[in-house]
C-alpha positions as CSV (number, residue, x, y, z in Angstrom):
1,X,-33.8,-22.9,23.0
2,X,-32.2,-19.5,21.4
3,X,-32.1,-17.8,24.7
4,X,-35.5,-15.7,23.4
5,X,-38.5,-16.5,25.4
6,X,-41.1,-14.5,25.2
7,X,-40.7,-12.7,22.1
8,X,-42.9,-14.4,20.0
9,X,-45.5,-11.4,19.4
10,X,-42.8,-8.9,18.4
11,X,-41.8,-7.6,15.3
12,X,-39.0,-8.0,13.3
13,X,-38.3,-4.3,13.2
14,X,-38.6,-4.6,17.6
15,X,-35.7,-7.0,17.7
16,X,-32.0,-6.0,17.8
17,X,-29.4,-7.8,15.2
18,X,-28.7,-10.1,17.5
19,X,-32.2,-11.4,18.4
20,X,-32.5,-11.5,14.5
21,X,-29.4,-13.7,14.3
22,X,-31.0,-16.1,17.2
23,X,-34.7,-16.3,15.9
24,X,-33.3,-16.8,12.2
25,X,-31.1,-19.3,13.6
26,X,-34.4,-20.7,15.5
27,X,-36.4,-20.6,12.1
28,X,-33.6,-22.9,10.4
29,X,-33.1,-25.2,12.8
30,X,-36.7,-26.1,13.6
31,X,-38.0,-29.7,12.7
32,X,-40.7,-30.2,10.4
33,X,-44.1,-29.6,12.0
34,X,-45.9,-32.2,10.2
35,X,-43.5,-34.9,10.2
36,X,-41.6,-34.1,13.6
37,X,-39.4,-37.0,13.5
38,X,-38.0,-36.0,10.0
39,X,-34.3,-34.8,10.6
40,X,-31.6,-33.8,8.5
41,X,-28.7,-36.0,7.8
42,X,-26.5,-32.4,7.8
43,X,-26.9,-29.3,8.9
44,X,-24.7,-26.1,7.4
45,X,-24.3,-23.2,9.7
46,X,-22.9,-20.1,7.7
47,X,-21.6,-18.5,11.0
48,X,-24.0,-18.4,13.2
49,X,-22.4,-16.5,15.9
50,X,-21.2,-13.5,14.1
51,X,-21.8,-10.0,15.4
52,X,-23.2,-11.8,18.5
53,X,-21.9,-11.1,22.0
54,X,-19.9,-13.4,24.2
55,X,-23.2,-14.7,26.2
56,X,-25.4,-15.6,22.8
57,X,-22.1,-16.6,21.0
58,X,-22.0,-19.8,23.9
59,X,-25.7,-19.6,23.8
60,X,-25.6,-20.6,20.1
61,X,-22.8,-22.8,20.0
62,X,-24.0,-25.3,23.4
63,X,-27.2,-25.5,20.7
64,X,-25.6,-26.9,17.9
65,X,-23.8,-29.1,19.9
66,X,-26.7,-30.1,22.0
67,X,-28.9,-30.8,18.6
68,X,-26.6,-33.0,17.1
69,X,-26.5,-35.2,20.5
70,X,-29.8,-34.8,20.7
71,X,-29.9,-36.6,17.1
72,X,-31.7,-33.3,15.8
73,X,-29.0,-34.4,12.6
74,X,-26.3,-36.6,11.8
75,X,-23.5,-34.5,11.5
76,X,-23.1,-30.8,11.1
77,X,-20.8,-28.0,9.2
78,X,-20.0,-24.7,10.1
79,X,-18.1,-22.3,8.8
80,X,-16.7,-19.5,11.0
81,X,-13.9,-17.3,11.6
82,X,-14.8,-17.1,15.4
83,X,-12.3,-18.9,18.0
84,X,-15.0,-19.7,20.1
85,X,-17.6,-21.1,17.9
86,X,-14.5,-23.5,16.4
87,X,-13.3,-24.8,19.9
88,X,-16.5,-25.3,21.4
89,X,-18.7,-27.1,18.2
90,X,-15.8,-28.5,16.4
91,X,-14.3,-31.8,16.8
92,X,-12.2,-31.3,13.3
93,X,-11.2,-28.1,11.6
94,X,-10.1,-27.5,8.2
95,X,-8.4,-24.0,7.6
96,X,-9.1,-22.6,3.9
97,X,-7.2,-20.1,2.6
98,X,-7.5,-18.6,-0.9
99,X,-9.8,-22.0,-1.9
100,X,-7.0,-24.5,-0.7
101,X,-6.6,-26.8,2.4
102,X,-3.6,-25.2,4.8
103,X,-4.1,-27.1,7.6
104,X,-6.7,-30.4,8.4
105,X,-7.1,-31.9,11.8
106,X,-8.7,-32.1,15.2
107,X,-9.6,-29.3,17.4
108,X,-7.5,-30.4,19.7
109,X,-4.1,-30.1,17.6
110,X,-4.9,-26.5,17.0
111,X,-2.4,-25.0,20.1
112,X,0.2,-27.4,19.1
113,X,0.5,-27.0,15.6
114,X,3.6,-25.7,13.6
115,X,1.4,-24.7,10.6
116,X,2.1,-21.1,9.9
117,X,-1.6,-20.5,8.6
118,X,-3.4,-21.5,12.2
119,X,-0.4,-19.8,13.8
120,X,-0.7,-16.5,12.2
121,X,-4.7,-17.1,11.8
122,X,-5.3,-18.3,16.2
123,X,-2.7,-15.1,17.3
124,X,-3.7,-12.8,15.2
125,X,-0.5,-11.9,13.6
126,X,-0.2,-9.3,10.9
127,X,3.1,-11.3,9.7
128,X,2.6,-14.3,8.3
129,X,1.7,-16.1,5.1
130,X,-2.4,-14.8,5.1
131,X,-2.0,-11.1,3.8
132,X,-4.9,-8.5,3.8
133,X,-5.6,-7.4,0.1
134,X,-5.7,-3.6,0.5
């Protein structure tokens, strides 16, 4: 389901980061062997497509959708600063920034809003109200 097969005799120290990332991300997701139909109401994903490339990024995020239809949980929460990840597992988005709401709202509204934060935060920018501490 990770994009891994075959793997399953290697070691830990045989796998690069990102076949880490996707066999941790297996181990977490994984239903309970002795009671398979005991799901989670909620799954949290601390992002799970960091430091992966483009292919595993869509790879991982098709899964987390695809569980959730699938009724592997009720509902899902991910937190990410990857573009990708957001527009293709999200269906609402809620920006923090310094421990405060900025902006709350569906994925779709993210190219049309005004708010400086997803502005500055979806281009890019340097300029803007999010500054780097240096």
């Amino acid at each position: 389901m990770v994009g891994l097969p075959g793997i399953g005799n290697r070691y830990p120290a045989e796998l690069s980061g990102g076949m880490r990332k996707r066999v941790s991300f297996a181990r977490a997701i994984i239903s309970n062997p002795e009671n398979p139909q005991d799901r989670p109401a909620l799954l949290l994903y601390d992002e799970p497509t960091a430091g992966l490339d483009p292919i595993a990024s869509t790879v991982i995020e098709d899964l987390i959708r695809d569980i959730q239809q699938g009724h592997g949980c009720g509902s899902y929460l991910i937190v990410t600063h990857q573009d990708s990840t957001i527009r293709r597992t999200a269906d609402r988005v809620i920006f923090l920034h310094r421990g405060k709401i900025q902006w709350d709202g569906p994925v779709e509204a993210i190219d049309n809003t005004d708010n400086p934060y997803m502005r500055q935060f979806f281009s890019g920018r340097v300029e803007g109200p999010i500054q780097m501490v240096q």
